[in-house]
Residue frames relative to the residue before (quaternion, step in Angstrom):
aa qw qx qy qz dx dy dz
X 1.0000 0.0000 0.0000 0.0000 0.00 0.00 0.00
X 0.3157 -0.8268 0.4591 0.0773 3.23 -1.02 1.00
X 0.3063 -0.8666 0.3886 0.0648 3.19 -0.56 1.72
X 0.3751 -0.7299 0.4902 0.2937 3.56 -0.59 1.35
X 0.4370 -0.6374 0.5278 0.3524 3.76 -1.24 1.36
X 0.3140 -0.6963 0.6184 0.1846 3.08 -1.68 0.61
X 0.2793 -0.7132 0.5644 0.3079 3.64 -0.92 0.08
X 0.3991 -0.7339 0.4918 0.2456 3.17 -0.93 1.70
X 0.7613 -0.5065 0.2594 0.3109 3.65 -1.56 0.86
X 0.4172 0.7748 -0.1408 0.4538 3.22 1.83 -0.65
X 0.7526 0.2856 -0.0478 0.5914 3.24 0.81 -1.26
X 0.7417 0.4520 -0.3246 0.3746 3.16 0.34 -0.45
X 0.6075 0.3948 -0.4112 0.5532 3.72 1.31 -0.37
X 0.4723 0.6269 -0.4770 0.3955 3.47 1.01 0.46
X 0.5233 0.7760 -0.1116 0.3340 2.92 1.18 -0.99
X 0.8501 0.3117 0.0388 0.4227 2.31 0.35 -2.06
X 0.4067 0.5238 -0.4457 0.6013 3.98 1.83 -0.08
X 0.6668 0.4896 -0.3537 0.4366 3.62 -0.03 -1.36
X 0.8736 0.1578 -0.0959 0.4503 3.92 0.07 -0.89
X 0.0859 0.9104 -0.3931 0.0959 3.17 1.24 0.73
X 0.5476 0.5498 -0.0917 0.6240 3.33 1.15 -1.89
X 0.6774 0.3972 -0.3323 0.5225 3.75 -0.40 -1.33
X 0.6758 0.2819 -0.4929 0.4700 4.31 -0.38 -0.95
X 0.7357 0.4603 -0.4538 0.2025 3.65 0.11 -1.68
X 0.6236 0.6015 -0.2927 0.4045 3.83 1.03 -1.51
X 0.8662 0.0607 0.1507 0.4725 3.36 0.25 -1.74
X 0.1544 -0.8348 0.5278 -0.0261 3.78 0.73 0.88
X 0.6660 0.6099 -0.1023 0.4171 3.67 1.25 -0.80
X 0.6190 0.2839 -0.1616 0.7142 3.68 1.80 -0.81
X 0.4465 -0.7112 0.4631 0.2835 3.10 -1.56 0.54
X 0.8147 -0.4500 0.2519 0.2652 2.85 -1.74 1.20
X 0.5357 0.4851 -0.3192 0.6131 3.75 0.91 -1.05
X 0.7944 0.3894 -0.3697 0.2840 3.74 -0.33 -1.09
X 0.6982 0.4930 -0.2166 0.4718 3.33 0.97 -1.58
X 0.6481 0.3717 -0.4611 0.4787 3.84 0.96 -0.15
X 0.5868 0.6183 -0.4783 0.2110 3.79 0.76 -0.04
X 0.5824 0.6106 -0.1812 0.5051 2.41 1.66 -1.81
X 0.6335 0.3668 -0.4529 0.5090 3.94 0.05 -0.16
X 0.6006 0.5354 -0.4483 0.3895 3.35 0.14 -1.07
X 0.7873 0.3351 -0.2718 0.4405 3.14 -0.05 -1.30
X 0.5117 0.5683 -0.4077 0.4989 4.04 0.34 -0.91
X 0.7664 0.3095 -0.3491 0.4415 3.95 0.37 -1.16
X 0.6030 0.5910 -0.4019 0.3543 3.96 1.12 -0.21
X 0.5315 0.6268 -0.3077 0.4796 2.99 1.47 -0.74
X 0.4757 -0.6136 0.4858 0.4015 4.11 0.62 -1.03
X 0.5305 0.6979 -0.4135 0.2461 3.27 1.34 -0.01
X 0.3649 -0.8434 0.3458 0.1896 3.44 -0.43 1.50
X 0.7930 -0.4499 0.1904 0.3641 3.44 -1.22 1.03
X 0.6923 0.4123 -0.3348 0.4885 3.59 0.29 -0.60
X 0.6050 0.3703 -0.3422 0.6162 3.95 0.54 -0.76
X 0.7266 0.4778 -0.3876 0.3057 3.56 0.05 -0.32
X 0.5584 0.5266 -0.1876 0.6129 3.50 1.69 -0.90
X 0.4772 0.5782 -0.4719 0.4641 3.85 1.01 -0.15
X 0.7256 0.5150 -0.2051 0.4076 2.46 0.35 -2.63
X 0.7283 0.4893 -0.2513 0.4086 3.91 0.40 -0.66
X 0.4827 0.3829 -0.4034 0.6765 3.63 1.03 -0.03
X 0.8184 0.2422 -0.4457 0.2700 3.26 -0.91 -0.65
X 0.3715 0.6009 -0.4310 0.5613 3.74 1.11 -0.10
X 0.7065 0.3070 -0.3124 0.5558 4.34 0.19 -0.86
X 0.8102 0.4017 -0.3120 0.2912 3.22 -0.01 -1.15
X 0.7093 0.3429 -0.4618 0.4075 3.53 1.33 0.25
X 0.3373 0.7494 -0.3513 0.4485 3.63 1.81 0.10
X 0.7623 0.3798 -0.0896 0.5164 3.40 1.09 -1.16
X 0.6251 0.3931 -0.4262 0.5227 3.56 1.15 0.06
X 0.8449 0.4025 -0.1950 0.2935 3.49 0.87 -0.59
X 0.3589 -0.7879 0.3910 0.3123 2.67 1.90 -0.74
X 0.5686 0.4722 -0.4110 0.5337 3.57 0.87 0.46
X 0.6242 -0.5171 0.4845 0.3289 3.02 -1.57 1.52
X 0.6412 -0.4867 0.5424 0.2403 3.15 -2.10 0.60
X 0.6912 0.4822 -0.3112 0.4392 3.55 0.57 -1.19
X 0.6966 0.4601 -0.3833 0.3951 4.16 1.00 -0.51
X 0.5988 0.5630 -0.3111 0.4771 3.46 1.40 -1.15
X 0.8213 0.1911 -0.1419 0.5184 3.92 0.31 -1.50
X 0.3492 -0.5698 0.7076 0.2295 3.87 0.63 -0.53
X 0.8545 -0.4688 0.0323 0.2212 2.65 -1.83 0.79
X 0.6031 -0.6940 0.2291 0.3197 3.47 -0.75 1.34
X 0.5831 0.5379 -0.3659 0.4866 3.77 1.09 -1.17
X 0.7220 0.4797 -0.2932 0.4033 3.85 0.57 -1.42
X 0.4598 0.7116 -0.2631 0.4614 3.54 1.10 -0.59
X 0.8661 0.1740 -0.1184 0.4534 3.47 0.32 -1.49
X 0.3782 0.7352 -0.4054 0.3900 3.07 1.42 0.38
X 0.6888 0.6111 -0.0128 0.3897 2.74 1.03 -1.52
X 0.4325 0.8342 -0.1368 0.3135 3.44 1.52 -0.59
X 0.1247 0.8896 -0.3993 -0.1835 2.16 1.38 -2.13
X 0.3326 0.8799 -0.3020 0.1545 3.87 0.89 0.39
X 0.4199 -0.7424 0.3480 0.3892 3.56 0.18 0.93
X 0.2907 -0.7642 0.5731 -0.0553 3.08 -1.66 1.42
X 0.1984 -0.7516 0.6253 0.0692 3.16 -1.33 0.32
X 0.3817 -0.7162 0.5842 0.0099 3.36 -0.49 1.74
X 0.5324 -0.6480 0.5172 0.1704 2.80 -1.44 0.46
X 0.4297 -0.6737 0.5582 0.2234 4.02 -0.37 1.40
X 0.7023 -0.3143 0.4516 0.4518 3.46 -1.70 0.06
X 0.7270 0.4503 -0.3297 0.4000 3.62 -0.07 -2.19
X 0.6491 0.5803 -0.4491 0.2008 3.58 0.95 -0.96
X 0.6219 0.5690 -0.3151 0.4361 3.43 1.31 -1.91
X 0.4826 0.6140 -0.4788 0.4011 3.93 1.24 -1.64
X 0.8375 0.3062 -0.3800 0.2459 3.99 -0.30 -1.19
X 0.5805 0.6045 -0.3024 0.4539 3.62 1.64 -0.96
X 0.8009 0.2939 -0.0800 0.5155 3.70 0.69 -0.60
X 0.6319 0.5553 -0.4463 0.3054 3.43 0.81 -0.18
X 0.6408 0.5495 -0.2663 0.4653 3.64 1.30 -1.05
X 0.5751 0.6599 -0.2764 0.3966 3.57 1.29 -1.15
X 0.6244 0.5386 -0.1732 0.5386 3.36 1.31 -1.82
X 0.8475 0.3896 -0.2524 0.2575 3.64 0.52 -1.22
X 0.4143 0.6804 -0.2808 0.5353 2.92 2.37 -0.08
X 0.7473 0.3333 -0.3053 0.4871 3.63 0.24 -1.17
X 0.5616 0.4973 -0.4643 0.4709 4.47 0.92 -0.75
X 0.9511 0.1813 -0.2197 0.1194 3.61 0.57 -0.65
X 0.2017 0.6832 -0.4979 0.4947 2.43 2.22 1.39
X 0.5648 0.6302 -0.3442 0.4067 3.46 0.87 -1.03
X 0.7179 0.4350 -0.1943 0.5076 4.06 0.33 -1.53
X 0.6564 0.3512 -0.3963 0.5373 3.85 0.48 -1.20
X 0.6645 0.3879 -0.5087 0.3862 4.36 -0.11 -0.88
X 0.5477 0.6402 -0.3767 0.3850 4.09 1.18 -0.60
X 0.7209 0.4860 -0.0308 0.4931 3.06 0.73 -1.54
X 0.9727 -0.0123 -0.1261 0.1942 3.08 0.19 -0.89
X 0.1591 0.5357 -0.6272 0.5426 3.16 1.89 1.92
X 0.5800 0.5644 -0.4308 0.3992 3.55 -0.05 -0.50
X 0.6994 0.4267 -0.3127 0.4807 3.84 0.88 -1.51
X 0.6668 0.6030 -0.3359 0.2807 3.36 0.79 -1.47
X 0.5300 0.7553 -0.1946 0.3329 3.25 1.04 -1.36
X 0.7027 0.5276 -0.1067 0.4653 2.73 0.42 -1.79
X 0.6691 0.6101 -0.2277 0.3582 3.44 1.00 -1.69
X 0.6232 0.4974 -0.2629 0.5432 3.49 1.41 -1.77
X 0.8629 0.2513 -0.3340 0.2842 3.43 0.04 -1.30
X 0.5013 -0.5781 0.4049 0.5006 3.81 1.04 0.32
X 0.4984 0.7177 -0.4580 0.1634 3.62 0.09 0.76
X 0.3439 -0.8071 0.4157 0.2398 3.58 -0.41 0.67
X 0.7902 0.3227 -0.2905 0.4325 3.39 -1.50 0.59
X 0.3375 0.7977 -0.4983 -0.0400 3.45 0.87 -0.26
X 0.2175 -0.8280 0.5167 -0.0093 3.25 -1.18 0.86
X 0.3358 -0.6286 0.6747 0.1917 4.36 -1.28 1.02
X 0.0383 -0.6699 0.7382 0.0687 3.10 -1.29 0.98
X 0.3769 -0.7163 0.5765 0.1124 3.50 -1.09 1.16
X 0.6268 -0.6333 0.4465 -0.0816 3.13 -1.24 1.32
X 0.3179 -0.5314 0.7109 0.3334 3.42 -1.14 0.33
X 0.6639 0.5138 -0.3834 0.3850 3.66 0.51 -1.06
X 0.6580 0.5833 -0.2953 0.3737 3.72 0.93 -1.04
X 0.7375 0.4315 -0.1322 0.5024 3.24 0.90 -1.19
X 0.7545 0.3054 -0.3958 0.4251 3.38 1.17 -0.06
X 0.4399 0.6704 -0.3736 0.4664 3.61 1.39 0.72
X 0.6231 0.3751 -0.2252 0.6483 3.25 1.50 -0.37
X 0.4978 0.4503 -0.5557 0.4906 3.74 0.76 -0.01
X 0.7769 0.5115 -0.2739 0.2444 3.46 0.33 -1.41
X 0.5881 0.5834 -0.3229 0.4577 3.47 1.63 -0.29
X 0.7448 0.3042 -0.3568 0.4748 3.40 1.43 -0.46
X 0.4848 0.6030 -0.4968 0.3932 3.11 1.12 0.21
X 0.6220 0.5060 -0.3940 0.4493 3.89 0.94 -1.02
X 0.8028 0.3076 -0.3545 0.3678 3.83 0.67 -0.83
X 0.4452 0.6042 -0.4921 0.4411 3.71 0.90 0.14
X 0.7689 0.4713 -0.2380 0.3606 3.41 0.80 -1.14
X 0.6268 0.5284 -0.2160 0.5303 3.36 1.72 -0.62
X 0.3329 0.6730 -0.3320 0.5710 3.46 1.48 -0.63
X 0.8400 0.4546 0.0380 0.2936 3.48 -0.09 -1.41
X 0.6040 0.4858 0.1368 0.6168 2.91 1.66 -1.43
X 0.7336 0.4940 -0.4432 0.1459 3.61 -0.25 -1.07
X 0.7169 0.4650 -0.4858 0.1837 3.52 0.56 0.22
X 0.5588 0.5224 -0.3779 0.5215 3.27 1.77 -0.27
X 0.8159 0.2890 -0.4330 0.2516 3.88 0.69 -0.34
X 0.2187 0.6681 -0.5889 0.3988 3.59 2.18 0.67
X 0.7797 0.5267 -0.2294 0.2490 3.40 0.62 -2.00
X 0.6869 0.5538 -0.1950 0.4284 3.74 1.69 -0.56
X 0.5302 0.4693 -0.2291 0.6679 3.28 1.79 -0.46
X 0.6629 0.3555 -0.2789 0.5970 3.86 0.60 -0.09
X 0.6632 0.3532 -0.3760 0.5423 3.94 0.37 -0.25
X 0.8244 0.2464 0.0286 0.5088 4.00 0.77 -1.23
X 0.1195 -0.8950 0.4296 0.0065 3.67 1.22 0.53
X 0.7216 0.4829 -0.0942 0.4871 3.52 1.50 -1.52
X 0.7222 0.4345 -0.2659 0.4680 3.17 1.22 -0.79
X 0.6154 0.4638 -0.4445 0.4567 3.63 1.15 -0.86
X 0.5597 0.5172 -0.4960 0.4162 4.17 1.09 -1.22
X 0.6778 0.4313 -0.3968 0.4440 4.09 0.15 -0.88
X 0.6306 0.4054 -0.4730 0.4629 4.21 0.33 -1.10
X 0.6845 0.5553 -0.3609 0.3047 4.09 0.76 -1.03
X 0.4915 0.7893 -0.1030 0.3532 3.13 1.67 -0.56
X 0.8118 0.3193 0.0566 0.4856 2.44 0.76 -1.77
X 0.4126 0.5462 -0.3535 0.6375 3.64 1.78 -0.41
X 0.6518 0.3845 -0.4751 0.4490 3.68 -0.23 -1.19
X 0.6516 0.5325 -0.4912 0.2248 3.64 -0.18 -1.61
X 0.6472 0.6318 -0.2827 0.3194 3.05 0.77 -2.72
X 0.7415 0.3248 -0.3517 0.4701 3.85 0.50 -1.47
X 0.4332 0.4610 -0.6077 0.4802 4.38 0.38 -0.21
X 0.7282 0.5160 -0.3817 0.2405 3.82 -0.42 -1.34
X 0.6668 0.5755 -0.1720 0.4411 3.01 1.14 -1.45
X 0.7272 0.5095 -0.2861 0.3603 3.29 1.01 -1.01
X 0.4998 0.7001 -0.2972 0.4145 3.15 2.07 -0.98
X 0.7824 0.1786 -0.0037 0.5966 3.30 0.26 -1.94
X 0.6064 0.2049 -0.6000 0.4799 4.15 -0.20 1.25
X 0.0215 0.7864 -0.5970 0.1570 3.33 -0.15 1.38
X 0.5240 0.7269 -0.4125 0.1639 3.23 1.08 0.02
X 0.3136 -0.8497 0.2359 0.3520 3.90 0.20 1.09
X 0.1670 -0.8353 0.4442 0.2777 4.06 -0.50 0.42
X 0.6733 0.1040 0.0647 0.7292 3.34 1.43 -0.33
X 0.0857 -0.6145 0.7798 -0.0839 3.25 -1.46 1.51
X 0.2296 0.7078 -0.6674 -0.0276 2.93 -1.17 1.36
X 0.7631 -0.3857 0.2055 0.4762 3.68 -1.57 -0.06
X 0.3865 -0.8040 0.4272 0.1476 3.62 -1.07 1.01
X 0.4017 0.6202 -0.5101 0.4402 3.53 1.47 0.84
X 0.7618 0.3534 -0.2924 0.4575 3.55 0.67 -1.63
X 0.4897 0.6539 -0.4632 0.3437 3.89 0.98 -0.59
X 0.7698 0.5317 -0.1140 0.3342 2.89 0.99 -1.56
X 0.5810 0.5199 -0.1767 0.6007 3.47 1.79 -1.05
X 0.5185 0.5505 -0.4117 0.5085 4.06 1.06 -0.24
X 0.7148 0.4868 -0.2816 0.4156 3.25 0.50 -1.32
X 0.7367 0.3108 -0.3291 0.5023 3.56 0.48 -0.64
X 0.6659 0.4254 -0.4787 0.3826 3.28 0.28 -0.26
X 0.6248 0.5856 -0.3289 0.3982 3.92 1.14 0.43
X 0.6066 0.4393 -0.2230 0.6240 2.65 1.74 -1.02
X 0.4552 0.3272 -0.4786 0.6758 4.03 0.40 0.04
X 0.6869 0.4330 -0.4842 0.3260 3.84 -0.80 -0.27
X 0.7174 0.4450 -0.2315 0.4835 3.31 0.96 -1.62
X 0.6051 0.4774 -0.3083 0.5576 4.02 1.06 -0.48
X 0.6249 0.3662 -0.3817 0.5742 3.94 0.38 -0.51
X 0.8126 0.2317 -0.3516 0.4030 3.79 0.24 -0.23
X 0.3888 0.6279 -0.4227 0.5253 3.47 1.28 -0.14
X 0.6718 0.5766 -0.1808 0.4284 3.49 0.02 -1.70
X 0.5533 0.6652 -0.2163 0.4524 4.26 0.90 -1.89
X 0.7465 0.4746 -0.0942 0.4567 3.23 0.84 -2.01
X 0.7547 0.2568 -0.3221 0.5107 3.26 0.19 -0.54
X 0.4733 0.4718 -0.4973 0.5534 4.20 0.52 -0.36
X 0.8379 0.3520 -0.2718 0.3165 3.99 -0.48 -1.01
X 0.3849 -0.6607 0.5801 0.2808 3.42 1.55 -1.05
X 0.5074 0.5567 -0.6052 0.2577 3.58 0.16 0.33
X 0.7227 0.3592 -0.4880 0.3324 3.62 0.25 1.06
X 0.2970 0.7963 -0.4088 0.3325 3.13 1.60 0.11
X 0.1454 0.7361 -0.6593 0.0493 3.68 -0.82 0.87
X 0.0701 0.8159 -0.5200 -0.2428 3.73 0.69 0.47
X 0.3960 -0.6673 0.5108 0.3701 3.01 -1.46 -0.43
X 0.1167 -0.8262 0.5421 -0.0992 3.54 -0.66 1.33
X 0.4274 -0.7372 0.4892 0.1858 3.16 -1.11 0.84
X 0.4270 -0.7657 0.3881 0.2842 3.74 -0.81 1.12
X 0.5150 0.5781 -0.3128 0.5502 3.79 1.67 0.47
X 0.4254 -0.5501 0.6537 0.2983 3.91 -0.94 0.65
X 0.0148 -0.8061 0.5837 -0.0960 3.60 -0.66 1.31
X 0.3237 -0.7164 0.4876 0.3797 3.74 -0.83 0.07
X 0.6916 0.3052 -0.2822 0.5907 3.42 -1.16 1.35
X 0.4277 0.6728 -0.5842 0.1519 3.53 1.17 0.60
X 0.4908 0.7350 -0.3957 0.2494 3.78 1.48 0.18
X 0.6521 0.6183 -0.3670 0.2404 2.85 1.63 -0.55
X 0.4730 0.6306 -0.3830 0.4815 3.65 1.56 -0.31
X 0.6453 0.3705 -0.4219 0.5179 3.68 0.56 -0.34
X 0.5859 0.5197 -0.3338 0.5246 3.72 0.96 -0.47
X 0.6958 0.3599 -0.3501 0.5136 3.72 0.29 -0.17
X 0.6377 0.5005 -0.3809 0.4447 3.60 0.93 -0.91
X 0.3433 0.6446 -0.4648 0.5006 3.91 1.63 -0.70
X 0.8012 0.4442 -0.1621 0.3667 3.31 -0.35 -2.06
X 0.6359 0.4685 -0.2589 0.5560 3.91 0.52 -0.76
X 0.6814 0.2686 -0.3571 0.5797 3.84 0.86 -0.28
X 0.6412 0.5403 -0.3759 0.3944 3.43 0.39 -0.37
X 0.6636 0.4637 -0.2792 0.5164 3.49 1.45 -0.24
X 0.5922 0.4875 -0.3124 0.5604 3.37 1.34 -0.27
X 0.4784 0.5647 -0.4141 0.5299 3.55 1.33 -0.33
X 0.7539 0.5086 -0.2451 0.3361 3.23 0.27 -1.34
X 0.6301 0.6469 -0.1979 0.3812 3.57 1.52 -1.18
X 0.4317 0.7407 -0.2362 0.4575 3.25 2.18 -1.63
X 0.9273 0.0944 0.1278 0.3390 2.94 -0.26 -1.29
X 0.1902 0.6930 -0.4768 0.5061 3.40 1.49 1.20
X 0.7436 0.3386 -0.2089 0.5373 3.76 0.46 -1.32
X 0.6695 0.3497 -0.4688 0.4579 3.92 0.17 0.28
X 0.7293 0.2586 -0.4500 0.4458 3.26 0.81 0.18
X 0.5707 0.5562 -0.4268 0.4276 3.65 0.59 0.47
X 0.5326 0.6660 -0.2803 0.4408 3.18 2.11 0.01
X 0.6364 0.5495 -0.2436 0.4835 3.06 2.05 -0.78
X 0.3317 0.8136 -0.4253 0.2173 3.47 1.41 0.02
X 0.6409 0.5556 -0.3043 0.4336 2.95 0.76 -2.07
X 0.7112 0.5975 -0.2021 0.3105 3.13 0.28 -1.92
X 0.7601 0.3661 -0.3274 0.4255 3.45 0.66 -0.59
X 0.5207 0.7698 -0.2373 0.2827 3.08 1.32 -0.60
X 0.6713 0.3592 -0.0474 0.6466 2.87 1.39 -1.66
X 0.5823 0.3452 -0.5747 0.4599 3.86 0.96 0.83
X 0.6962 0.5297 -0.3915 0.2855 3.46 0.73 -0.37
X 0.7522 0.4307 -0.0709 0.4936 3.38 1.33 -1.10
X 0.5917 0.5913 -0.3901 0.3847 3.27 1.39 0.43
X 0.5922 -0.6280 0.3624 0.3516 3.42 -1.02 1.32
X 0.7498 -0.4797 0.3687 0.2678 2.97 -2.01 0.49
């Protein structure tokens, strides 16, 4: 006798985060379809409230007829394409709030681990004056960071839309960039500017606290929040304020990842520094 698989309790509150929006909005289309169809609709710029329309009227004819989304509209990406529904790009000031704190987070994780393994060092091995000599390699790690957010700036819906079509290939190309810009930093050692490794070291944090205190603002005030929301009084309309919860709570989590990967250096150079 053949035993029908269950889904262990585990998975299914996976689930049930992951398709959270999609059950509360459109309980009637399937989960797989109704997350494409946002997905895509949100690549497009199409802002949260038109998008939560565009998603009811998809249920509300699922539920009168009872026929699966995927037979009635076909495929979900080609669908919202098709729509053709008025968007709203994103403005300069917009990319400035999404990337500026991120950028000022990772430049002054970058200067304080410079700075301040150099100070520490110095500190363990009893040496005086200690000093950061900047790099061709240094300076061209910090080109490449404004070069990655200009380009994403510019970019972000084809490389959201390439990292979401090829997940494996964009994690290996991200890889393989990060490494390339370590190597570089290794072997262009050549120095262009030595300065003291207290104030280097005190700049950097005082960016990286900048880029966390505004990072940190954003997610407390919501100013990127666009949920998506249905223009009908539905049951379970908490659950969209409950995912928007969960979607800040990951951006919380994102905040305040990179100061502590700032403490790396720093420990590094207390553990491995000479007597």
């Amino acid at each position: 006798m053949s035993r029908t698989p269950q889904t262990s309790p585990l998975r299914e509150r996976r689930r049930a985060a992951r398709y959270e929006i999609e059950r509360s909005l459109a309980p009637h289309v399937e989960e797989e379809w109704a997350e494409g169809f946002v997905i895509e609709l949100r690549l497009l710029d199409v802002p949260g409230d038109v998008l939560g329309a565009a998603l009811t009227e998809v249920e509300s004819h699922c539920a009168e007829s009872g026929e699966k989304a995927s037979e009635v509209f076909g495929d979900p990406v080609a669908y919202a394409r098709s729509l053709d529904l008025p968007v709203q790009p994103a403005g300069r000031w917009d990319m400035v709030t999404v990337l500026g704190p991120v950028g000022s987070q990772v430049l002054g994780m970058l200067v304080l681990g410079w700075g301040g393994g150099a100070a520490v060092d110095a500190w363990r091995t009893g040496a005086a004056g200690a000093t950061v000599g900047l790099t061709v390699g240094m300076l061209l790690m910090v080109v490449a960071l404004g070069v990655v957010l200009l380009l994403f700036a510019r970019h972000s819906s084809t490389v959201l839309r390439h990292i979401l079509d090829r997940p494996v290939v964009s994690w290996l190309v991200l890889t393989l960039l990060t490494g390339s810009l370590g190597v570089c930093a290794v072997l262009l050692d050549s120095e262009v500017l030595v300065l003291p490794a207290v104030p280097v070291a005190t700049a950097g944090a005082l960016v990286l606290v900048a880029g966390t205190v505004w990072s940190v603002v954003q997610v407390r005030q919501g100013a990127l929040d666009d949920p998506v929301v249905s223009p009908l009084p539905v049951a379970g309309e908490g659950a969209g304020e409950a995912a928007d919860r969960g979607a800040r709570g990951v951006s919380s989590l994102i905040t305040w990842t990179v100061p502590l990967l700032a403490l790396a250096p720093l420990g590094a150079a207390w553990l491995f520094a000479g007597p």
